[in-house]
C-alpha positions as CSV (number, residue, x, y, z in Angstrom):
1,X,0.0,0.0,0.0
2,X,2.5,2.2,0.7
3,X,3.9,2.5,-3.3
4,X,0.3,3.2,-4.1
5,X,-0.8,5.9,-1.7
6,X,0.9,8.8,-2.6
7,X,3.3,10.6,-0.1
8,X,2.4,14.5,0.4
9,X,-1.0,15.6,1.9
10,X,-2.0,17.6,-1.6
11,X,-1.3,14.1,-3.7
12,X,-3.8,12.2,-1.5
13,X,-6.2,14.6,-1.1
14,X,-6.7,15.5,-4.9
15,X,-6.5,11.4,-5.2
16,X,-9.3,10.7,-2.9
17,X,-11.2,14.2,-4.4
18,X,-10.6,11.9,-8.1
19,X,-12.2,9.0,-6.8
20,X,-14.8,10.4,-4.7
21,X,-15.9,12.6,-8.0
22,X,-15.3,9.5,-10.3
23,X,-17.5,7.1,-8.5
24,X,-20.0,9.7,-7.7
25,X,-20.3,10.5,-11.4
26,X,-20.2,6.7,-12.7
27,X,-23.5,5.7,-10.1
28,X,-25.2,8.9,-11.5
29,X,-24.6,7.8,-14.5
30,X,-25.8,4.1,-14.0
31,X,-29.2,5.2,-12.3
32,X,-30.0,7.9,-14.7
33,X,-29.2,5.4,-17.2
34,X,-31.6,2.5,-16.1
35,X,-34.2,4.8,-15.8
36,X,-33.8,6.2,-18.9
37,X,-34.1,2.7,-20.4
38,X,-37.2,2.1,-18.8
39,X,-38.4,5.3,-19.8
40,X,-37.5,4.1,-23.8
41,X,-38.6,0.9,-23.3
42,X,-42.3,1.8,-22.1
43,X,-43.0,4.8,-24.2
44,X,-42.1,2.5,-26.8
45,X,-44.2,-0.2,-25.6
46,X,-47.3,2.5,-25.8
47,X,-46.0,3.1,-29.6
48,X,-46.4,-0.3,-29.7
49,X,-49.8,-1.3,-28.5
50,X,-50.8,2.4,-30.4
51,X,-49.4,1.0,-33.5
52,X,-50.9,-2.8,-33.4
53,X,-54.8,-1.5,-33.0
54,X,-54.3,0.5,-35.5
55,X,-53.2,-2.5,-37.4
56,X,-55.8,-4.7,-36.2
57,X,-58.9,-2.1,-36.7
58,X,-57.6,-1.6,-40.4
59,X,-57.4,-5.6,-40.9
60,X,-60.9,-6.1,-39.3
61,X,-62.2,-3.8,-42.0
62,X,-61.5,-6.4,-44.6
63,X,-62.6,-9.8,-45.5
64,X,-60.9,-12.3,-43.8
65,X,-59.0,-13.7,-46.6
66,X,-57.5,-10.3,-47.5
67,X,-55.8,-9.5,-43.7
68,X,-52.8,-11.2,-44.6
69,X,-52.0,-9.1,-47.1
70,X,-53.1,-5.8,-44.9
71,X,-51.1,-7.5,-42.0
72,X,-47.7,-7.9,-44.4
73,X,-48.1,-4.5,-45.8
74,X,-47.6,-3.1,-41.9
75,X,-44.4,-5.1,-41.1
76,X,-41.6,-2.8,-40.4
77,X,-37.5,-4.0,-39.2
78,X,-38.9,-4.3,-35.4
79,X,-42.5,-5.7,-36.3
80,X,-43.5,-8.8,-37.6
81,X,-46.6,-9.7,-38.4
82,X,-48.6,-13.5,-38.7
83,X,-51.9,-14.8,-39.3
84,X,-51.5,-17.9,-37.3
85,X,-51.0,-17.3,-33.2
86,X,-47.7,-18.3,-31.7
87,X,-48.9,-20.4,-28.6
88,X,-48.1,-18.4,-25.4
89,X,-47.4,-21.3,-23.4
90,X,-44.3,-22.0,-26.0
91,X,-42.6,-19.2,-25.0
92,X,-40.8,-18.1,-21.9
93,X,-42.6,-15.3,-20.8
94,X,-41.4,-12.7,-18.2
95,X,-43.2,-12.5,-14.7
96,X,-41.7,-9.2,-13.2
97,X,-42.5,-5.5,-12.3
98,X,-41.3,-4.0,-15.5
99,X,-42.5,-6.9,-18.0
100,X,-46.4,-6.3,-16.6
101,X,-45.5,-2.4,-16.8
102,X,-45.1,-3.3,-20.4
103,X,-48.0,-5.7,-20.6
104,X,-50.2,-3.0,-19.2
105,X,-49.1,-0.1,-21.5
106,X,-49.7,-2.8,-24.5
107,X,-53.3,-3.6,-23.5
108,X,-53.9,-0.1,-22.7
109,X,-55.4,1.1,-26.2
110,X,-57.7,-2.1,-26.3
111,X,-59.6,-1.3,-23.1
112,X,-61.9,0.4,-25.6
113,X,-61.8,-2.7,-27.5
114,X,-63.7,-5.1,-25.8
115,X,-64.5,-7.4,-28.4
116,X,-60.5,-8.6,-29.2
117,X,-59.0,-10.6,-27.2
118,X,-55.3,-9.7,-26.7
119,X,-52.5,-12.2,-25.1
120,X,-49.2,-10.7,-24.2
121,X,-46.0,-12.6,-24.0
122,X,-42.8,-10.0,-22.6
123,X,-39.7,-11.1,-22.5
124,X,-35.8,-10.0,-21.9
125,X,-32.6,-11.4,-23.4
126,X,-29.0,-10.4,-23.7
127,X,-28.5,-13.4,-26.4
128,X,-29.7,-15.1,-29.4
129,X,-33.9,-16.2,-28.8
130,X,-34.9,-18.7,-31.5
131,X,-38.6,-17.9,-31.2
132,X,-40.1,-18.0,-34.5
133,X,-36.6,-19.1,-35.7
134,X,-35.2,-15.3,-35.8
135,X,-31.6,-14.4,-34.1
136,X,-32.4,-11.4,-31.9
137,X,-29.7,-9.3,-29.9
138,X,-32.5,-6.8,-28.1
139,X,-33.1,-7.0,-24.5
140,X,-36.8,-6.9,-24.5
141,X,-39.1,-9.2,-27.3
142,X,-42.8,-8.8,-27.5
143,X,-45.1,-11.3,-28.7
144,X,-49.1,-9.9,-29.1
145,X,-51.7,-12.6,-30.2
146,X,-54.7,-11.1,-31.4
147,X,-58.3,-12.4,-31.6
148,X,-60.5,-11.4,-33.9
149,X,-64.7,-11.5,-32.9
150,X,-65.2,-13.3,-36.0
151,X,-62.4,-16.2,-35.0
152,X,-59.3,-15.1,-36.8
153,X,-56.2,-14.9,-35.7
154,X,-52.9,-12.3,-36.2
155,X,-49.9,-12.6,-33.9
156,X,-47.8,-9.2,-33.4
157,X,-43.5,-10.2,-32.5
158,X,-41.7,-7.1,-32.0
159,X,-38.1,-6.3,-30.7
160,X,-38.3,-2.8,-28.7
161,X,-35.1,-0.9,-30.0
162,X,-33.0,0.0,-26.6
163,X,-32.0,3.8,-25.7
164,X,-28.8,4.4,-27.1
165,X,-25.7,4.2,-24.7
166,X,-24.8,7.0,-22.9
167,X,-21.1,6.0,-23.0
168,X,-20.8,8.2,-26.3
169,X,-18.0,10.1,-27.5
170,X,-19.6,13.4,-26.8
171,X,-20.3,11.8,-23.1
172,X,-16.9,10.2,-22.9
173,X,-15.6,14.2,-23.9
174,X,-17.8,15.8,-21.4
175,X,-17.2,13.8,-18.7
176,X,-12.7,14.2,-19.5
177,X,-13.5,17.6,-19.5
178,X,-15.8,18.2,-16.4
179,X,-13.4,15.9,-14.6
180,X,-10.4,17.7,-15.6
181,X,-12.0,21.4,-14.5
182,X,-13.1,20.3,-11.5
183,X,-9.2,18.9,-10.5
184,X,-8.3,21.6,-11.8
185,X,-10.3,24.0,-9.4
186,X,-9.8,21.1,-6.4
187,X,-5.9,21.4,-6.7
188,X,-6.0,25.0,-6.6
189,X,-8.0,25.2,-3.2
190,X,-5.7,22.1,-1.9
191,X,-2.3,24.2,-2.3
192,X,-4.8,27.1,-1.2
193,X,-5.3,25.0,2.1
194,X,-2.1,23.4,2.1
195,X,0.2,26.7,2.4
196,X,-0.4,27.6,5.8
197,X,1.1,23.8,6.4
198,X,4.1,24.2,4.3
199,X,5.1,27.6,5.7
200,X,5.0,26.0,8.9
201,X,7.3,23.3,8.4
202,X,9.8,26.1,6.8
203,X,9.2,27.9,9.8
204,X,10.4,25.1,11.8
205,X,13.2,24.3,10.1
206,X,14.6,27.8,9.7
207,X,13.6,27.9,13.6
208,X,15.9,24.6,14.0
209,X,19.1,26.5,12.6
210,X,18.6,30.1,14.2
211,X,15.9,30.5,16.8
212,X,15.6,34.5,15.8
213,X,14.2,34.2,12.1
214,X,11.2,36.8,12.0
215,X,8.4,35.7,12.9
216,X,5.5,34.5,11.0
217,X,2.8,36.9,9.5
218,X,-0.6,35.7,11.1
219,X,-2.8,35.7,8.0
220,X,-5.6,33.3,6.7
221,X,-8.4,31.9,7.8
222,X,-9.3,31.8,11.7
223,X,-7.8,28.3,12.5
224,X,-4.5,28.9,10.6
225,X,-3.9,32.4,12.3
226,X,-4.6,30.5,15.8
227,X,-2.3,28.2,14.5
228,X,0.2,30.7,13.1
229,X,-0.5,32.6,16.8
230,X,0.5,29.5,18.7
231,X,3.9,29.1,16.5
232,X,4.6,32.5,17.1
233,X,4.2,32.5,20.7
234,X,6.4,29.6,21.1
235,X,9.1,30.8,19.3
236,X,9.3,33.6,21.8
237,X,8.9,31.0,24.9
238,X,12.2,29.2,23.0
239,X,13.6,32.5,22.1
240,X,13.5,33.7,26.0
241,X,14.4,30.4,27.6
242,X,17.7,29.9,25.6
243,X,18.9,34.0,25.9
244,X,17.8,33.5,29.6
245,X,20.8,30.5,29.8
246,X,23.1,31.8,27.8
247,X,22.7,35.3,29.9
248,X,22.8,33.2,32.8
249,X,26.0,31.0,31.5
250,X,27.9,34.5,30.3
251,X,27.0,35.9,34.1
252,X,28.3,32.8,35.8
253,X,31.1,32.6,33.5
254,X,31.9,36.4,34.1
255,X,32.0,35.6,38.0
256,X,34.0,33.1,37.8
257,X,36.7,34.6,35.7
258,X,36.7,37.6,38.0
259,X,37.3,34.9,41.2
260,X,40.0,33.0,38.9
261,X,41.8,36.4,38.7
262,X,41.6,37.2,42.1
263,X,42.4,33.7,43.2
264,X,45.7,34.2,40.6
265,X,46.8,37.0,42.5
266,X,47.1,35.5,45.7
267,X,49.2,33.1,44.1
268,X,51.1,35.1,43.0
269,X,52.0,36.6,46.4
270,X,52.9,33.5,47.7
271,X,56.6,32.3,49.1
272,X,56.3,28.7,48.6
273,X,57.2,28.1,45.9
274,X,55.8,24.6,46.2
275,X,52.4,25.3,46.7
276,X,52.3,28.2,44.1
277,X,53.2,25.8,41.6
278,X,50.7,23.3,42.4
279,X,47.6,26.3,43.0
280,X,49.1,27.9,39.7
281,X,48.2,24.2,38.3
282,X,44.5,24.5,40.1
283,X,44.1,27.8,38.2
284,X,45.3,26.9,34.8
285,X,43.0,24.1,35.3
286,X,40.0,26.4,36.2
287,X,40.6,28.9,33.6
288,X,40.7,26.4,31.0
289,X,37.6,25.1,32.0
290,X,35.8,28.5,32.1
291,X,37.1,29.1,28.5
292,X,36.0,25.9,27.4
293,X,32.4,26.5,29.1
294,X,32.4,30.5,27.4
295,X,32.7,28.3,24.3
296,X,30.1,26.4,24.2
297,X,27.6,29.1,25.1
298,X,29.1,30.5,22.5
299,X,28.9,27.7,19.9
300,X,25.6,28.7,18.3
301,X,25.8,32.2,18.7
302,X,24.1,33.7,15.0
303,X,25.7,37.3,15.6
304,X,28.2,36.4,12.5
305,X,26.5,37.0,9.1
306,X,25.5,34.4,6.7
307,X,28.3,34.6,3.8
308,X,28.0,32.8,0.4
309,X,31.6,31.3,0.1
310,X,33.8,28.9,-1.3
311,X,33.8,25.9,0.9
312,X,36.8,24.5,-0.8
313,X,38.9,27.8,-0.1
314,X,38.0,27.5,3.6
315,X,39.2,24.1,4.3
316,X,42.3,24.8,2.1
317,X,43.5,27.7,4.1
318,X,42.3,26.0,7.3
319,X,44.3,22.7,6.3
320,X,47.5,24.6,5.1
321,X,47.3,27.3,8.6
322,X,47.2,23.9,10.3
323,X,50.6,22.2,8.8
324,X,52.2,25.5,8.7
325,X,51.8,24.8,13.0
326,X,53.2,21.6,12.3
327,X,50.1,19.6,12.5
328,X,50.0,16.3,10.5
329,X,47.1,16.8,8.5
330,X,46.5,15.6,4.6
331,X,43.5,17.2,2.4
332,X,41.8,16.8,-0.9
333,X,39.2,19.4,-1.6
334,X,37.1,20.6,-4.1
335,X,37.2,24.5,-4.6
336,X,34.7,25.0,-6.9
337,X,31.9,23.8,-4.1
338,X,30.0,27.6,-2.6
339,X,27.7,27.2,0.1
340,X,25.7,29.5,2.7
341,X,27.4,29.7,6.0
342,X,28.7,31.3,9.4
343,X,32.2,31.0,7.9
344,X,34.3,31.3,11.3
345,X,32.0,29.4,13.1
346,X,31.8,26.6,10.3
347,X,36.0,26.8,10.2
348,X,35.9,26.8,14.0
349,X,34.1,23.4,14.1
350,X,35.8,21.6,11.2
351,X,38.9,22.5,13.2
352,X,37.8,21.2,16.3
353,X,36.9,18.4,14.6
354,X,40.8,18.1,13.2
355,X,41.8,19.1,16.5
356,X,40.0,15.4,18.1
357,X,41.9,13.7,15.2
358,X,45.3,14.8,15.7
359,X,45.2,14.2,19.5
360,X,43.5,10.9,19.3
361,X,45.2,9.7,16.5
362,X,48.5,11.6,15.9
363,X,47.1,12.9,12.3
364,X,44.2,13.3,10.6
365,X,42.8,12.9,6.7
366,X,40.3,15.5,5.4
367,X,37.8,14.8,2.3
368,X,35.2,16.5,0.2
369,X,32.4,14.5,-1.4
370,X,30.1,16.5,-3.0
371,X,26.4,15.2,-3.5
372,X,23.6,16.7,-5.3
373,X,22.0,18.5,-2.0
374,X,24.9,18.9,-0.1
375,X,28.7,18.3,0.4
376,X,30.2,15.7,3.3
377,X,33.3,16.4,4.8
378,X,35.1,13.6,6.1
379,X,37.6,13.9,8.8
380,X,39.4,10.5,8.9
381,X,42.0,9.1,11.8
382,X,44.0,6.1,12.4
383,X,43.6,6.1,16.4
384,X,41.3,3.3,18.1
385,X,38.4,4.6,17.4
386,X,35.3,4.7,20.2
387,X,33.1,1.9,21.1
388,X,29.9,1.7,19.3
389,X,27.1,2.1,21.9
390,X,29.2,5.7,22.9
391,X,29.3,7.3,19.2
392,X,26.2,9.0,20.2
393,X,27.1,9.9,23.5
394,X,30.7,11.5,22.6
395,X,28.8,14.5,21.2
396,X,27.1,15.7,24.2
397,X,29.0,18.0,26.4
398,X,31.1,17.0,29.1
399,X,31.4,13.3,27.9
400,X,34.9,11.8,27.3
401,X,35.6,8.0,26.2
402,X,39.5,8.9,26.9
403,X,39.7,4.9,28.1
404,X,38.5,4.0,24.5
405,X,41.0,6.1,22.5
406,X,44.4,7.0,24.5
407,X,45.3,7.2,28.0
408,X,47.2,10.5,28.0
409,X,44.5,12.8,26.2
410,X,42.7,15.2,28.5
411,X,39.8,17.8,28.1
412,X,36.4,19.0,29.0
413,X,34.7,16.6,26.5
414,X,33.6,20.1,24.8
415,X,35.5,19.8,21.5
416,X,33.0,17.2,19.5
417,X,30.2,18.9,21.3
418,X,30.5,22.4,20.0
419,X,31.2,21.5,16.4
420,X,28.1,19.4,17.0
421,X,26.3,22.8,18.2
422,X,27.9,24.4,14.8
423,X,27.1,22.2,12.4
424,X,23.6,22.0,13.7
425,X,22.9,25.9,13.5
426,X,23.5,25.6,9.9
427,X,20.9,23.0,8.8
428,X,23.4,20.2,8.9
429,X,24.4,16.6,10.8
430,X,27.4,15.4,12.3
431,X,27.9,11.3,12.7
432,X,30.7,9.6,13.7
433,X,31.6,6.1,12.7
434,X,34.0,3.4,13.3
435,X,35.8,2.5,9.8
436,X,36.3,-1.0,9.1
437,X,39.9,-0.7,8.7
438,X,40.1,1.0,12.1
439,X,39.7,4.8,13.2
440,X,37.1,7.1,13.0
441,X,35.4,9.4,10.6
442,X,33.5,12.3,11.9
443,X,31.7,12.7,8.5
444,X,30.1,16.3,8.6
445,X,27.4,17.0,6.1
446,X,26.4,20.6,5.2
447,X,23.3,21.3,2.4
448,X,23.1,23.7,0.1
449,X,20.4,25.4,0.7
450,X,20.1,28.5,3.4
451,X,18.0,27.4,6.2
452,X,19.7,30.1,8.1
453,X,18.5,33.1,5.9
454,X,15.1,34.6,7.6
């Protein structure tokens, strides 16, 4: 079911608006066009019984010996006429609602006709009849035997022509046509409908990337400017609570630095040389952490502009800055690649990311791959890679697998987490994996589009 049913909203709904209006039309069609067949069928059964008194007064106006000849002049395609009955009882007659109907609108003209007798025989086929040894293709066969008062006979067989189908070309047009307006008009109220829901989900994407995109202009009908409304108003809830933390972070951060320095200073005064080499340790220690904490608040920060650059220039200059420092890196790029970005931020994580290899691994490998919606850049190692139930966890802040990769590395457990934080303000993923030669590739993926841009 799920290669049949269609995947976006406005697909299914015009598909279930098609079928709705298909079937709808096909049963109006199909009652209007039984009735309409038994509207043919009994005004020409009237004709009919019309038609045979007619006959039969003009017939009983003659001698008896010269009826045949008035009773073969009045044979037409449909009506045959005979001098000798056909014997009711020989033929399968019909016994329903619509074959008395029939019956009733043939006797109908002799009710002032006392004096014939009349015997009606209806009957309905889809296939060849061999009564009176004639191949007939018409759904409804009349056989009238008359009775003279003086004793003669005429029988009356008749095939009542059917309405013609409605299934025409003209009908076949009209209905293409009607159909194809009415889609048509159904589509353009879907996307009409559908908008509100697609600006939403652009909304929350750009929302995902950078939490102070303008908001959304609360137009439309009632229940998509509530909806609109409630967007809006949680936007500014997000809005608040994350300046709130990252005001709060800064503050604490601020403190902290202030007692650092202060704490610095009484080392400083100290005459043990001892113990102010071992508090200088404490405060290095301290500081670094502060920094490290500064960063992270920091990580996402959107005051940098969105830049259109060349993504292959930026790892190029970082890569060569980096060996000029003596850092064993190796690079393959592709400079024609441009992309939307934060570009110190974006060279900030990519070299955090470096950073992790090198110190894990004693070098690292970088790659381009560019895709159609996006590039990948892969930052290989040769270290020992991390175990597989914590690939997820090395990316949240504060979480180190040291035991997993080398013994002598040391940090906050920041590094992976604020590229993470990076890459994610700019619409993209970060995932590491274990390669199946050994080491690890933080493969960082970046699209070309510009969720960022409000």
């Amino acid at each position: 079911m799920k290669g049949v049913i269609p995947d976006t909203l406005k697909a299914r709904a015009l598909l279930l608006l098609t079928l709705v209006f298909v079937v709808s039309h096909m049963i109006s069609i199909m009652i209007y066009k039984e009735n309409r067949y038994a509207s043919v069928v009994l005004t020409e059964a009237t004709d009919f019984g019309q038609r045979i008194i007619g006959i039969v007064d003009l017939a009983y106006r003659f001698p008896a010996n010269q009826r045949h000849d008035i009773l073969s002049a009045a044979q037409t395609q449909f009506l045959t006429t005979y001098p000798d009955i056909v014997p009711i009882k020989a033929v399968a007659c019909q016994q329903d609602g619509a074959s008395a109907e029939i019956s009733r609108r043939i006797f109908q003209p002799f009710e002032t006709r006392p004096s014939y007798q009349v015997d009606v025989c209806v009957r309905r086929f889809g296939g060849v009849w061999p009564l009176l040894g004639q191949e007939q293709k018409k759904r409804v066969d009349i056989l009238v035997n008359i009775h003279f008062p003086d004793d003669e006979t005429a029988s009356f067989h008749a095939e009542l022509p059917e309405a013609n189908s409605l299934f025409s070309d003209r009908v076949i047009l009209y209905l293409v046509v009607v159909t194809t307006l009415a889609l048509l008009l159904a589509w353009h109220l879907i996307l009409k409908l559908i908008a509100p829901i697609n600006r939403l989900a652009g909304a929350a994407e750009k929302i995902g990337v950078n939490l102070d995109v303008e908001s959304l202009e609360e137009v439309g009908p009632r229940e998509t400017r509530v909806a609109l409304r409630a967007f809006n108003e949680m936007q500014v809830r997000l809005q608040r609570q994350l300046h709130g933390q990252t005001e709060m972070f800064a503050a604490i951060s601020h403190d902290l630095k202030s007692a650092v320095t202060r704490l610095q200073l009484r080392c400083d005064l100290l005459h043990d040389e001892k113990e102010r080499e071992g508090l200088q340790r404490v405060v290095k220690d301290m500081r670094f952490m502060i920094a490290s904490i500064i960063d992270f608040v920091r990580g996402d920060s959107t005051e940098e502009p969105v830049r259109r650059i060349s993504l292959g220039d930026l790892l190029a200059s970082l890569c060569e800055d980096l060996i000029e420092e003596s850092v064993p890196i190796e690079y393959h790029v592709d400079q024609t690649v441009h992309l939307y970005c934060r570009p110190m931020s974006l060279r900030r994580a990519i070299q955090n990311l470096i950073d992790n290899a090198c110190k894990h691994a004693g070098s690292a490998y970088v790659e381009m791959q560019v895709q159609a919606a996006g590039v990948f850049i892969n930052i290989d190692d040769q270290g020992p890679g991390v175990p597989e139930s914590r690939l997820e966890d090395v990316l949240r802040p504060f979480v180190t697998v040291d035991a997993s990769r080398t013994s002598t590395s040391s940090g906050m457990g920041l590094g992976l987490a604020i590229a993470h934080k990076i890459i994610l303000s700019h619409g993209g993923t970060l995932r590491l994996t274990n390669k199946p030669g050994g080491g690890l590739r933080a493969q960082l993926y970046c699209p070309f589009g510009n969720p960022m841009r409000s």
